[in-house]
N, C-alpha and C positions, 0 to 999 in steps of 0.2 A: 504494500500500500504506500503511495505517495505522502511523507506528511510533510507538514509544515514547519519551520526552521524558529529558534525561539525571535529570531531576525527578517521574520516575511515583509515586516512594515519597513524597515530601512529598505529592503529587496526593491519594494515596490517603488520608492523613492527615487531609487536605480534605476528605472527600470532603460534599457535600450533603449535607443529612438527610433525605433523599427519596430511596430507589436505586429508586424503583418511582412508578407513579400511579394504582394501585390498592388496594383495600382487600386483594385476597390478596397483594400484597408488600409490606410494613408499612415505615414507615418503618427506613432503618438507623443505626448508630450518631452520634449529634448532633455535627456539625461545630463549631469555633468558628465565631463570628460573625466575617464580613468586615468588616474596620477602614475607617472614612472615612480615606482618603487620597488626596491629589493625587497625579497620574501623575507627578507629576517629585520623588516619592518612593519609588514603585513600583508596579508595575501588576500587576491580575489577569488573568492569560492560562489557556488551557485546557493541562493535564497532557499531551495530546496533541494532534498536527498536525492539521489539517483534510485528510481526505480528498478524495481527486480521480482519477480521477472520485467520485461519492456510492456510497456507503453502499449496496447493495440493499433491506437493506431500511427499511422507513420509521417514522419517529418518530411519523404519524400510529393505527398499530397499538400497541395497549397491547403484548402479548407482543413486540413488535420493539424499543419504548419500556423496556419494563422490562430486555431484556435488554444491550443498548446501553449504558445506565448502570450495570449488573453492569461492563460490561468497561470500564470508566472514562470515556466519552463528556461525562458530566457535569461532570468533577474539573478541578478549577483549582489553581492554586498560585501564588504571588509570583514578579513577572516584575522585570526591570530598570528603575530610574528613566530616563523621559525628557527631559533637556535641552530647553529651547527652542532654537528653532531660528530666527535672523532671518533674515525678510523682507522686499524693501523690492521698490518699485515697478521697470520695467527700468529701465537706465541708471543709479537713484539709489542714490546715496551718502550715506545719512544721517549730521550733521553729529556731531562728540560731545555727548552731553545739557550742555545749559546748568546751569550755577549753581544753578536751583531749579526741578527737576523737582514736577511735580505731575499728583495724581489725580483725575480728574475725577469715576471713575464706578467703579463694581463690581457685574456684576449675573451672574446667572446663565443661558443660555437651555438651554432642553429643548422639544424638538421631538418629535414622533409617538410618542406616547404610545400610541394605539390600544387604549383600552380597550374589550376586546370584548364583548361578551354572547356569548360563547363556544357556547350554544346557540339562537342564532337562527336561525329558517327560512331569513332571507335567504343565510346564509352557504354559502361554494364549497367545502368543504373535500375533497371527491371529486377536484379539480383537481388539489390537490396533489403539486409534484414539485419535486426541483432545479432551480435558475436560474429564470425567468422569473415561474414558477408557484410558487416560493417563500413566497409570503406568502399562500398559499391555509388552510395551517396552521402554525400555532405551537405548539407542543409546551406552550409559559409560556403561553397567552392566558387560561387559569385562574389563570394568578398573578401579571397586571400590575398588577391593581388592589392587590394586597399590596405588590411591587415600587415604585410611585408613592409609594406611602406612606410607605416606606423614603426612597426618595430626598427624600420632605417631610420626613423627618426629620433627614435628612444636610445640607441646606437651610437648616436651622432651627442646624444644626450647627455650620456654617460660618458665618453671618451672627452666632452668638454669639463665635466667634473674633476674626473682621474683619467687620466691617457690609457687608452686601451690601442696594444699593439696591432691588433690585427682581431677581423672575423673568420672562422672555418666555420664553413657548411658543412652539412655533413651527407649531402646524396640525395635524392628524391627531391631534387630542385623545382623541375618541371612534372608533371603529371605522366604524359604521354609520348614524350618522345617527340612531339611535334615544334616544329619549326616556332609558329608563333608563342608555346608556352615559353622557348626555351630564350627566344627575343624576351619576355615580359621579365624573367628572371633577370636579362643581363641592365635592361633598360632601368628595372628597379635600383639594382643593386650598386649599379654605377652612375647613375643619376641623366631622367632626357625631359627633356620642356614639357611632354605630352606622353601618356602611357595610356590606350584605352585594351584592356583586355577583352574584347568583342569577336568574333567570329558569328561567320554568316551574313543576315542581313543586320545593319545598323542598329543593333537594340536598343532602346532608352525606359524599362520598364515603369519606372515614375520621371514623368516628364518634367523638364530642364534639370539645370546641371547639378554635380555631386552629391547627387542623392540618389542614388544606384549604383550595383556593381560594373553595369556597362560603361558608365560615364568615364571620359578623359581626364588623368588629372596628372599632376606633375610633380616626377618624381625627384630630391633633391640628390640620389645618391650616397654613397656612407664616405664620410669623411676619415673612414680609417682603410688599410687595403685587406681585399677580401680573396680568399684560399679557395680554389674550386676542389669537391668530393665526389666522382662519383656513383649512382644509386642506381638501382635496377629500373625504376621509373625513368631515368633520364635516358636511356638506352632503349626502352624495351615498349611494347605497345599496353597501354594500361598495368605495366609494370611486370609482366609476364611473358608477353608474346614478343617472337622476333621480329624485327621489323624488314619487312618482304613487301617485292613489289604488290603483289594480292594486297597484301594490308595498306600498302601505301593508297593505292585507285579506296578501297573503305574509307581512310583519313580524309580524303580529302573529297569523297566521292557525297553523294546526296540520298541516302538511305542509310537509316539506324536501325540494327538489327537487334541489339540488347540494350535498346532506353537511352536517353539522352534527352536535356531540356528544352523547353521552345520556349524561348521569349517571346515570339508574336502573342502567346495569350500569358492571362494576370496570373503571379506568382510562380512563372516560368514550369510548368509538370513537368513528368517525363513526358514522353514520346516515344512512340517507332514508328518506321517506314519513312517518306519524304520529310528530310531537313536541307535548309539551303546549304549548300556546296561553300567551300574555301579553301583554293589550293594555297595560303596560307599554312594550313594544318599537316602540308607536307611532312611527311617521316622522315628523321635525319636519322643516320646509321653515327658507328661510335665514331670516325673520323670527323662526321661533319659536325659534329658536339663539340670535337676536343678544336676543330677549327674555328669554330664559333667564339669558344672561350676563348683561347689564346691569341684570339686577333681582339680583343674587347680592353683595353687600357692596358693594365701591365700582364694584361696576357692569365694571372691571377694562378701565378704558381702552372702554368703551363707554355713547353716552346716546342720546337721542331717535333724531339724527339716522341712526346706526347701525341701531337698532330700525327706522325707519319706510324706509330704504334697503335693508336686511337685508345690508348689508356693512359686515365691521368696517376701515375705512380711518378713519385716525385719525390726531392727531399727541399728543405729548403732550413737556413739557419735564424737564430735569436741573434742581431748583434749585440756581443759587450756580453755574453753570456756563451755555456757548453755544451747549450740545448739546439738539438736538432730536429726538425720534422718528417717523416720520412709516411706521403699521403700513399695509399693502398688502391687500388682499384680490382673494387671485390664482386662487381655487376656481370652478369652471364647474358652478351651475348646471343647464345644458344636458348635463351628461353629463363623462365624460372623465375622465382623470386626471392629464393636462397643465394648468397651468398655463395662466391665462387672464385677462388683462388686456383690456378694451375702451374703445377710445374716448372713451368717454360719460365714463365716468368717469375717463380722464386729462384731458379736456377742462375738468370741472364739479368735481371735487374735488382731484383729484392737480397740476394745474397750480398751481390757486390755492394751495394749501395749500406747495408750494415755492416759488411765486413771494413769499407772506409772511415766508417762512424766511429769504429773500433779504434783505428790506427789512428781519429784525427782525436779520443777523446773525447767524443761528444756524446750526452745523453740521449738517448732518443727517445721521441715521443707520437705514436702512431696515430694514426688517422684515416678510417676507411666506414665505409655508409657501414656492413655488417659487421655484428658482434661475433664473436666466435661460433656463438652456440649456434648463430646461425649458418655457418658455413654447409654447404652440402655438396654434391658432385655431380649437380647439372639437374635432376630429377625437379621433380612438383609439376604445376599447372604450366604449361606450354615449356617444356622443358624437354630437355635428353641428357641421357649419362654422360660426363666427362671421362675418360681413362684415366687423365692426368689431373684430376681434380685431389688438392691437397686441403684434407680433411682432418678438424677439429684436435685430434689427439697426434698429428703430424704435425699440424700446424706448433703449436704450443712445444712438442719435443726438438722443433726445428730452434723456436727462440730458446729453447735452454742452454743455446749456443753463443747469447749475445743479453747479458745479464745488464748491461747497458740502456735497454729497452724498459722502460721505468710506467708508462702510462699508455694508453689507448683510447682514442676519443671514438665515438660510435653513432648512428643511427638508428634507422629502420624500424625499432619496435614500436617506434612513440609514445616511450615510455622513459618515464626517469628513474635508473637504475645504475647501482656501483658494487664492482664485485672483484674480489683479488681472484686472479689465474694464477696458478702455482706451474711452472716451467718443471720445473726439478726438483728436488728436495730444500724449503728451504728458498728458494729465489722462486721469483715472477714480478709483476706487475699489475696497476689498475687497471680494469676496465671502465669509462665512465659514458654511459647511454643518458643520451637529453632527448627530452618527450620532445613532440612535433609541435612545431608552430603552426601548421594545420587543423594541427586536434587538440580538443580540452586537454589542458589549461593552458594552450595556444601562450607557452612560455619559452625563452633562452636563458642561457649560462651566462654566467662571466665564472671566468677561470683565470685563478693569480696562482701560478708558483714560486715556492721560499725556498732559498735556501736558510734551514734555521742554524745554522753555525753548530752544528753539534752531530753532525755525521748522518742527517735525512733530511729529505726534501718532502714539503708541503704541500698540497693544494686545495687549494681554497676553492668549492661549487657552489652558486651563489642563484639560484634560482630566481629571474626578474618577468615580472607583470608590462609589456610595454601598454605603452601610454596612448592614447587616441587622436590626441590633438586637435580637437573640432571636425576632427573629420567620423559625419556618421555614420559613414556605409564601416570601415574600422568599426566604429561601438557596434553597429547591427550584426557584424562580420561572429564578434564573439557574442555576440545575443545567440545566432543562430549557433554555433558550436556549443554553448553549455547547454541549448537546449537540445540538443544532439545528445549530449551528456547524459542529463540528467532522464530524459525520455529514455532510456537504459538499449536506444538503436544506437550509438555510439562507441567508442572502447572506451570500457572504463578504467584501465588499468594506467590512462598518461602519468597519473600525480607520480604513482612509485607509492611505494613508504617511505615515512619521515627520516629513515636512516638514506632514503637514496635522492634526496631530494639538494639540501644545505650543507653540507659535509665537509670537513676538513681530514683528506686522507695523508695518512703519513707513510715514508719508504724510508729504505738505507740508500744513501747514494752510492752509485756502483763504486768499484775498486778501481784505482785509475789502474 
């Protein structure tokens, strides 16, 4: 049963500026804007519980949608500050910080972005249900491109408070593979006069401007420089399927076979069968990815080699520090939505490139869209076997070779999660998974590491709420995803637990 929060009356005071998603339910009256604040100041939580089992009926139905947010599905209100919470490896007892602790680094990561073209043929959204089938529809995927934005600006927010080095993504940048989502990502993140995320014919769901997900609006860009990651989604066709001429004539073709939205009528439904055509939505293969990115400002941790390989494995350094980056490209081609490292290339770039980390001295700190667990060998939904797919218990005995290797930044679950891998007896590193900026609680990281003067290094995960900045379709954007949420059609697993959320994990610093 649905109940009520002892905080419904703040809730509703809250409430979004969107109680509808169509043009016959008008926006209702204009909420404040949500304040950039770190979570261990206080968090944005939804006015009501998460249902369980789900909701009957569905967030994909405008009149279920509209009404849902009538009874408050959307409304959020000021939750409690959370503490850090230390963690240290098992057995260790880290020492008290030395005499002159110091920072090394400060950077931000955001992970699975998934900006969609919201009406493309390719898309499943007939699938749509609780749990598994979850991510078939997004209630927000009309408003992530606005939502990014926000968060570039919250970005840009915090880096004028304290300097943040740099953002990593972390994979699932774009939704589908297609040409225009993958422009919407670079346009956001590096900043263009004009950004409208539209496909097909001209949408304007509530007429004139920035009051809709279709509208143009303009993006400032992050004023810090940004790491490209990438995700199965970025490569792959709704994050699974290879992308083949067949599929390409579907992207761009005028017929929806598994659901997609129509803007011509109010609160955009799904649909199948005729939708307007956009070879815009063109299918880019991994080369025209890694060409896209690397022709886009400073290329964003990508050059030749990347281009003419068509994976972004990379390393790149901290200056003034002995910290290294060394990014992973773990997306399968071949299909699938597992996680796929092979051979070849731990053999011919990922060995060498640690083995030089070794001799120059340098920490290293990993960066790939999947977490280990998810590693597989090509199988799942539109997928084939790999022979040379290097798998989970491989993987891990491989680094028991390079004790150097200290952290791992992660995507993919959209989930906030932190967990030690043990390599050997004795050694390993963290793993650290940050929920989706797509899905509830539509949060990022900042991540500081210390050295604390006393033989381990620190890192600080700092869970932050961006901010809206007057712009409504943003507030609607997370209207629409908590009540995703909370309507229990959603995953509800993004928060993590309180241990995987705030956290200050502690290591030994390798042996030089």
């Amino acid at each position: 049963m649905r109940q009520l929060s002892l905080f419904t009356l703040a809730g509703l005071l809250l409430c979004a500026p969107a109680c509808s998603s169509s043009d016959e339910d008008p926006p209702g009256k204009a909420a404040p804007d949500a304040p950039l604040r770190l979570t261990t100041e206080a968090t944005l939580m939804p006015s009501l519980l998460r249902l369980d089992p789900a909701d009957t009926r569905s967030p994909a139905v405008p009149e279920d949608r509209a009404a849902m947010l009538k009874e408050g599905f959307g409304e959020w209100m000021d939750g409690p500050a959370e503490p850090f919470q230390t963690k240290a490896p098992p057995g260790v007892t880290p020492p008290a910080v030395g005499a002159a602790p110091k920072r090394l680094l400060r950077f931000v990561h955001m992970p699975d972005l998934q900006l969609a073209d919201d009406e493309s043929p390719t898309r499943l959204c007939s699938f749509d249900a609780p749990g598994l089938f979850s991510p078939a529809f997004r209630p927000q995927d009309t408003n992530i491109c606005h939502m990014l934005n926000a968060a570039v600006k919250s970005v840009n927010e915090l880096h004028s408070i304290d300097p943040i080095d740099f953002l990593m993504l972390g994979g699932d940048n774009a939704d589908s593979a297609q040409e225009n989502e993958v422009n919407w990502v670079l346009s956001i993140l590096s900043g263009a006069e004009s950004v409208e995320c539209d496909s097909g014919d001209n949408d304007d769901p509530r007429k004139g401007p920035n009051n809709d997900g279709k509208d143009a609006f303009k993006a400032p860009g992050l004023d810090v420089p940004w790491k490209w990651v990438t995700g199965n989604h970025d490569i792959l066709v709704q994050g699974n399927l290879p992308v083949s001429p067949a599929k390409n004539l579907e992207a761009i073709g005028a017929t929806s076979a598994a659901g997609t939205r129509d803007w011509s009528q109010p609160g955009g439904p799904v649909v199948k069968g005729d939708v307007v055509a956009d070879p815009q939505r063109r299918l880019l293969d991994r080369a025209e990815v890694m060409s896209k990115v690397a022709a886009d400002g400073d290329g964003h941790g990508l050059g030749s080699a990347q281009v003419q390989s068509g994976k972004a494995i990379y390393t790149f350094d901290v200056p003034g520090t002995d910290l290294r980056f060394l990014v992973l490209d773990t997306a399968s081609e071949t299909g699938g939505s597992d996680g796929l490292l092979r051979q070849g290339d731990v053999d011919t770039v990922i060995k060498p490139a640690l083995d030089t980390a070794v001799a120059d001295g340098k920490i290293v700190i990993l960066n790939s869209h999947h977490a280990v667990a998810s590693m597989g060998d090509g199988t799942g939904l539109g997928g084939k076997q790999q022979p040379d797919a290097v798998l989970e218990s491989a993987w891990l005995s491989f680094l028991s070779g390079y004790p150097n290797v200290r952290f791992s930044m992660v995507g993919h679950s959209h989930a906030n999660k932190v967990r030690f891998l043990e390599t050997t007896a004795g050694v390993g590193y963290w793993e650290v998974m940050t929920s989706a900026l797509a899905d509830f609680p539509h949060q990022l990281r900042i991540l500081e590491l210390w050295d604390q003067d006393n033989g381990f290094l620190m890192m600080r995960a700092t869970n932050v709420d961006f901010a809206t900045y007057g712009d409504t379709v943003a507030k609607e954007g997370r209207a629409l995803g908590t009540l995703d949420f909370v309507s229990g059609w959603g995953d509800g697993e993004g928060s993590g637990a309180v241990e995987d959320r705030n956290v200050e994990i502690w290591i030994e610093k390798p042996t030089p």
